[in-house]
C-alpha positions in Angstrom: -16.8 -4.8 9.0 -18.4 -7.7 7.0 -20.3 -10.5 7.9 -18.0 -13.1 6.6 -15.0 -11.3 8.4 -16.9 -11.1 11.9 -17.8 -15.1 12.1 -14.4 -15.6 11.3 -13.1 -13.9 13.8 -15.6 -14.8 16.3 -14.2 -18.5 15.3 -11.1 -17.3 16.1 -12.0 -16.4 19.3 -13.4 -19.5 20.1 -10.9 -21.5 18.8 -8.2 -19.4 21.0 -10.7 -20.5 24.1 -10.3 -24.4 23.5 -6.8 -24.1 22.5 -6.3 -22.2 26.3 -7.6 -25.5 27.8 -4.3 -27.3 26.7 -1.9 -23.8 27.3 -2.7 -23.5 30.7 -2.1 -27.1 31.9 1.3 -27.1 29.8 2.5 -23.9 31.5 1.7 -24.6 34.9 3.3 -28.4 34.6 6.4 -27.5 32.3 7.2 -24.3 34.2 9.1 -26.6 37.1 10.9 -29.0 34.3 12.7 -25.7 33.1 14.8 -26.4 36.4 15.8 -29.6 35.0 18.9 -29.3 32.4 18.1 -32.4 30.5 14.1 -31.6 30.3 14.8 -27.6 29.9 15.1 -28.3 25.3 12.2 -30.6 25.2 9.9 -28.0 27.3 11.5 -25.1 25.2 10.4 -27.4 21.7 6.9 -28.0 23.2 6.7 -24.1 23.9 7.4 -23.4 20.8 4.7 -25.7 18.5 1.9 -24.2 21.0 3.4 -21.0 19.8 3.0 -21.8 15.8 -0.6 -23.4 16.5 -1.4 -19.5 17.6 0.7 -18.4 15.1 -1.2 -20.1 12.4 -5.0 -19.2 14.0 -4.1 -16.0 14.0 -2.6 -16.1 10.6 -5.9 -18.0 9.7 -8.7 -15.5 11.8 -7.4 -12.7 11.8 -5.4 -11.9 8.8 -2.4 -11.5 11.5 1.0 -12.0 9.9 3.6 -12.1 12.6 7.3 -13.4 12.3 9.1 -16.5 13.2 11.9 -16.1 14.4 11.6 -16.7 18.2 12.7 -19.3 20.0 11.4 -21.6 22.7 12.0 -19.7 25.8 10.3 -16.6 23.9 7.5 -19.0 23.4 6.6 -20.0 26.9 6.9 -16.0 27.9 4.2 -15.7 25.2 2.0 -18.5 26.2 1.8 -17.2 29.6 -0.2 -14.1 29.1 -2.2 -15.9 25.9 -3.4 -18.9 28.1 -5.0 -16.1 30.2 -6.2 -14.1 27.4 -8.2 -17.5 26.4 -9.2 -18.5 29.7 -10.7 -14.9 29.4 -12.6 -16.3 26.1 -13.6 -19.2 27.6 -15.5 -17.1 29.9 -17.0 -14.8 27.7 -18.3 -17.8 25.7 -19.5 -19.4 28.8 -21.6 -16.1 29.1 -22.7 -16.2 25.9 -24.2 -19.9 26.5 -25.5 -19.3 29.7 -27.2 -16.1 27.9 -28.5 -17.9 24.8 -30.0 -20.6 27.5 -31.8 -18.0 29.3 -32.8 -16.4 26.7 -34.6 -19.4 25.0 -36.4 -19.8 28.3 -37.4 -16.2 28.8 -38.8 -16.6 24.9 -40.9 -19.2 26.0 -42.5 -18.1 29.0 -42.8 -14.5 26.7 -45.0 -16.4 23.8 -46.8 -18.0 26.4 -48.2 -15.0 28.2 -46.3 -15.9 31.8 -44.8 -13.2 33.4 -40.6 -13.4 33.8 -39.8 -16.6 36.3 -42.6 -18.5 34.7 -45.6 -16.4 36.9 -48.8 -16.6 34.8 -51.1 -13.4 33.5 -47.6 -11.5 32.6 -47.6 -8.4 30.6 -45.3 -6.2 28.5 -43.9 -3.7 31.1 -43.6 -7.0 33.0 -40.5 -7.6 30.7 -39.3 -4.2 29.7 -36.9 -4.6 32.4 -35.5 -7.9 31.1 -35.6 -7.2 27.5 -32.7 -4.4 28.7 -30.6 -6.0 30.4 -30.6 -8.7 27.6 -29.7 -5.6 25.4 -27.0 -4.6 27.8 -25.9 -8.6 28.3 -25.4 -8.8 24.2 -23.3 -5.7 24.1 -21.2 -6.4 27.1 -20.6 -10.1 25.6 -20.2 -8.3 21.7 -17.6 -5.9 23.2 -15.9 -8.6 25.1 -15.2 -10.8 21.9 -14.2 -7.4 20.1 -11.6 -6.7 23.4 -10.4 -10.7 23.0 -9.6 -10.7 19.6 -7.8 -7.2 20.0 -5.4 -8.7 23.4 -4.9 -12.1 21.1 -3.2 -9.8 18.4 -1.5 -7.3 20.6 0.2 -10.2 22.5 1.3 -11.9 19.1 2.8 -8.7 17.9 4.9 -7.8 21.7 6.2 -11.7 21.6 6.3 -12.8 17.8 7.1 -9.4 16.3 10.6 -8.8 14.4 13.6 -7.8 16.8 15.8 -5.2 16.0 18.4 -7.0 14.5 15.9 -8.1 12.3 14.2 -4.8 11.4 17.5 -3.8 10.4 18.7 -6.7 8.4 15.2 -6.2 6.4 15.9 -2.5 6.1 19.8 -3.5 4.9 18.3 -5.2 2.4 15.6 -3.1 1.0 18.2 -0.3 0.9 20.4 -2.7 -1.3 17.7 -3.1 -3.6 16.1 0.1 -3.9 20.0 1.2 -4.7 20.2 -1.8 -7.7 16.7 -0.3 -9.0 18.0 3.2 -9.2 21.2 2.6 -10.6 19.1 0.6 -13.5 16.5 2.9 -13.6 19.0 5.9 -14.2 20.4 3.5 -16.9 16.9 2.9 -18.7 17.1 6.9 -18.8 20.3 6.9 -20.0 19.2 4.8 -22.9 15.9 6.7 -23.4 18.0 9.4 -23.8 20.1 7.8 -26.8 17.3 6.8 -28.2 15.8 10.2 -28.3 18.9 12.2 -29.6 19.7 9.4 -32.1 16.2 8.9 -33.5 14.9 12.5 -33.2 17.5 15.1 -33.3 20.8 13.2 -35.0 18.3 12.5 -38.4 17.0 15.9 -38.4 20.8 17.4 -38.2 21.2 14.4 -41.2 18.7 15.6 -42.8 19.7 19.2 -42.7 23.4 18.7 -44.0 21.4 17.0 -47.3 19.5 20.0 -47.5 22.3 22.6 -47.3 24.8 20.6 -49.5 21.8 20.3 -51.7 21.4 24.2 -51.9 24.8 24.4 -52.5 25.1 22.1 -55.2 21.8 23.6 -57.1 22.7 25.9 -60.3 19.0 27.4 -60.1 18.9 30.2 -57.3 15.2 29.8 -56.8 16.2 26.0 -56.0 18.9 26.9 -53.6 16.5 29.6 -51.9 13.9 26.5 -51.4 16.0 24.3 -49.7 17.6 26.6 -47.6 13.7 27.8 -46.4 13.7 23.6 -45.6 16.9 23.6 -44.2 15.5 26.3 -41.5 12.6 24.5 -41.2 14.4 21.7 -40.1 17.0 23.6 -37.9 13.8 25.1 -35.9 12.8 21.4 -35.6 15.7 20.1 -34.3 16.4 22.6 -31.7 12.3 21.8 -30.6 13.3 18.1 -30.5 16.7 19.2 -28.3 14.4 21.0 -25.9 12.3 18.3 -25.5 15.2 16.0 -24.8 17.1 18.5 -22.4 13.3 18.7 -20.6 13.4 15.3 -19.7 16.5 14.8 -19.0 16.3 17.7 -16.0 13.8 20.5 -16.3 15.8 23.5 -15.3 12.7 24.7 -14.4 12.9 23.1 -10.9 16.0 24.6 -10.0 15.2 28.3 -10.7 11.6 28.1 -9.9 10.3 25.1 -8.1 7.7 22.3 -8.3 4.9 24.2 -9.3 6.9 26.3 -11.7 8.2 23.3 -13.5 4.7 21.7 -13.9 3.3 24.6 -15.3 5.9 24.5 -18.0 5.1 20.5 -18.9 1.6 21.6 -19.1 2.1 24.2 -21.6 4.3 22.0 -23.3 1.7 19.3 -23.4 -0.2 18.2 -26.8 -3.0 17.5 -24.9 -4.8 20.1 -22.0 -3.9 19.6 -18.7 -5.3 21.1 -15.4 -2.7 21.5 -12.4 -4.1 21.7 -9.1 -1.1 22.3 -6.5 -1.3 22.9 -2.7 1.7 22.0 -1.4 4.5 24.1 0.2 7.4 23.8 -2.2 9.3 20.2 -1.3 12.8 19.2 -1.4 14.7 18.9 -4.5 14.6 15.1 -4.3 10.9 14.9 -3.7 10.3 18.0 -6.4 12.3 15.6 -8.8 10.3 12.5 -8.4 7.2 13.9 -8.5 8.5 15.8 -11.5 8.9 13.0 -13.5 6.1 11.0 -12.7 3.8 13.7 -14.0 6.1 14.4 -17.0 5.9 10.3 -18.1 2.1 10.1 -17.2 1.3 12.6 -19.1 3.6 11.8 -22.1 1.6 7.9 -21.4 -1.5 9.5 -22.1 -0.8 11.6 -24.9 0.6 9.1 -26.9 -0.6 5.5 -26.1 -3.9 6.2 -24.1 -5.6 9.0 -26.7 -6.7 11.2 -23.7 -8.3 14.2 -24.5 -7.5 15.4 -21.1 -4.8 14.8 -18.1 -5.1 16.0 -14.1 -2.3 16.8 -12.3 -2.7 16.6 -8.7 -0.5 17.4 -6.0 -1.4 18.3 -2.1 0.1 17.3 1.5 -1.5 14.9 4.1 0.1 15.2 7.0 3.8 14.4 6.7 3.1 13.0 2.9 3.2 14.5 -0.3 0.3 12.9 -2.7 0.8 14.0 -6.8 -2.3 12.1 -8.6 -1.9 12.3 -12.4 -5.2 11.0 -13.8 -6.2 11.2 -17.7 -9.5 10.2 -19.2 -8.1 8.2 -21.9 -8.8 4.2 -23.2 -6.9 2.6 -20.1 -5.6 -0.8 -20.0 -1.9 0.4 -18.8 -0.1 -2.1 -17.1 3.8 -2.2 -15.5 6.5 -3.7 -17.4 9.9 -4.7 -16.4 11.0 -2.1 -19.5 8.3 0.3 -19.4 8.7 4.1 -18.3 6.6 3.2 -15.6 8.6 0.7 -14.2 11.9 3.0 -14.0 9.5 5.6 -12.1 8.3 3.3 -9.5 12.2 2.3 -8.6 12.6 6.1 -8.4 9.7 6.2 -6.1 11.0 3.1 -4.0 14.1 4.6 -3.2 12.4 7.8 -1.5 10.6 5.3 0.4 7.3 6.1 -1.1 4.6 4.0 -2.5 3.3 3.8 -6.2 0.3 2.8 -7.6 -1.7 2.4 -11.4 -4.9 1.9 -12.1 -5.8 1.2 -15.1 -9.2 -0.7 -16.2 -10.3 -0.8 -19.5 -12.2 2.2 -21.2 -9.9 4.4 -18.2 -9.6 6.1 -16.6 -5.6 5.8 -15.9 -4.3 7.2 -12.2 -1.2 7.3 -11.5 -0.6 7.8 -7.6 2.5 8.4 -5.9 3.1 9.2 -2.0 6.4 10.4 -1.0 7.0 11.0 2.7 8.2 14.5 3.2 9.6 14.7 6.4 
């Protein structure tokens, strides 16, 4: 942990004491107004502001993001175990002062040549014994800070963390839009797709009907023999172009084969070498086609737009995750658009519940990194 982080948080600490002072007094004096009908919403409001005050040092100390929606009587029930928590600061801190005072006069007496209690002629075994136990008095005072801060956040996250109507309401609506996101991802694919066989493969089956009815149309039989050698030509180029379409629109690959199978075949294919390292027990079609993909448009990325000279496929298990690393060695400087490949694979990834990455400086390298739970 950092310096900047630790006087922060011991700040935090503090601050949590001295807010105690005014939590304690309010729950012992409001707790009987709660029997009162009339004074029961102003108590409850009260509560509640002491609540966001911790809310917003914790937010502000501790990097502790916890939700809002409480209300007052939730409150209170907090502020009866945090009032205690800071009262258990404020005598830590008190520790710490009356520690740092004895201290100072101990260092005094020590430069001095007296003997511990202010005794004069004192030597060094003299304050061997003290010198420990201030050791022992700064790590018992260190680890009661540490223990503090560690009750302050537990307590926020048991009283201020989202209920279970809310967890679900969140995970209702992530579902709705991971389900948007895939519906236009498979869409951008869709049109990838046109693009692909109307660019690539519908002008090379133009350009072979204008070679054959030029064959047929030549009077010079060495003519006709030379276009039709072109229109094979292009035939064997179309059908490679087809391939290459069919490949991306669902390697077969993974169906008769597997994972590993299937990205041993994109490697071949590759223009560019690629090394596969995979150790991984073969996943579920789902997770097989994600991670599929991801490799398939990293390393198309690399070949084409980041002139890598060489791409890394890497997929293992941790745990109960499956982590595929694709990382090429090429100029970098990739970034996520809303119409890039990219883009469509990270909605594929969101709607596995898995978590995407890039990063991309300048002069590369590129890594792409996808984790895909697998359980």
């Amino acid at each position: 942990m950092n310096r900047p982080r630790v006087l922060r948080r011991t700040a935090g600490v503090g601050l949590g004491a001295l807010t105690a002072l005014i939590e304690v007094p309010y729950v012992v004096l409001s707790a009987p107004l709660l029997a009162i009908p009339k004074a029961r919403p102003k108590v409850l409001r009260g509560g509640r502001r002491l609540a966001e005050i911790e809310r917003a040092r914790l937010q502000r100390f501790f990097d502790a993001s916890n939700g809002d929606d409480y209300d007052g009587r939730r409150a209170l029930q907090y502020l009866v175990p945090r009032s205690l928590t800071g009262l258990l600061a404020l005598g830590v801190w008190v520790c710490i002062g009356a520690g740092a005072a004895a201290g100072a006069i101990y260092f005094a007496q020590l430069v001095t040549g007296r003997a511990p209690g202010g005794t004069p002629d004192g030597t060094l075994l003299d304050w061997l014994p003290v010198l420990a136990l201030g050791a022992i008095a700064v790590f018992l005072c260190g680890q009661g800070l540490i223990g503090v801060a560690a009750l302050d956040r537990r307590l926020a996250r048991r009283f201020f963390g989202p209920s279970g109507q809310e967890l679900l309401r969140r995970r209702v609506s992530e579902l709705a839009t991971t389900r948007s996101e895939v519906v236009e991802a498979v869409n951008g694919e869709r049109r990838r797709i046109e693009r692909d066989l109307h660019d690539g493969v519908q002008q090379r089956l133009v350009a072979l009907g204008v070679l054959l009815g030029r064959a047929r149309r030549a009077g010079d039989a060495e003519r006709a023999a030379e276009l039709v050698r072109q229109a094979h030509e292009e035939s064997q180029e179309a059908l490679r172009e087809l391939r290459e379409v069919s490949w991306r629109v669902y390697p077969i690959a993974l169906d008769e084969s597997g994972l590993e199978a299937a990205l041993e075949s994109l490697a071949e294919r590759a223009t560019i070498p690629v090394d596969l390292r995979y150790a991984l027990d073969e996943p579920s079609p789902e997770v097989a086609t994600v991670v599929y993909f991801v490799a398939s448009e990293s390393v198309t990325n690399a070949a084409k737009h980041a002139s890598a000279n060489k791409v890394t496929i890497d997929v293992r298990g941790e745990e109960t995750k499956i982590v595929a690393e694709i990382t090429d060695d090429g100029c970098g400087g990739a970034t996520m658009s809303e119409s890039g490949g990219l883009s469509g694979l990270t909605r594929r990834v969101a709607a596995m519940d898995g978590d995407f990455s890039l990063q991309s400086p300048v002069n590369g390298p590129t890594t792409v990194r996808v984790t895909l739970p697998c359980e």
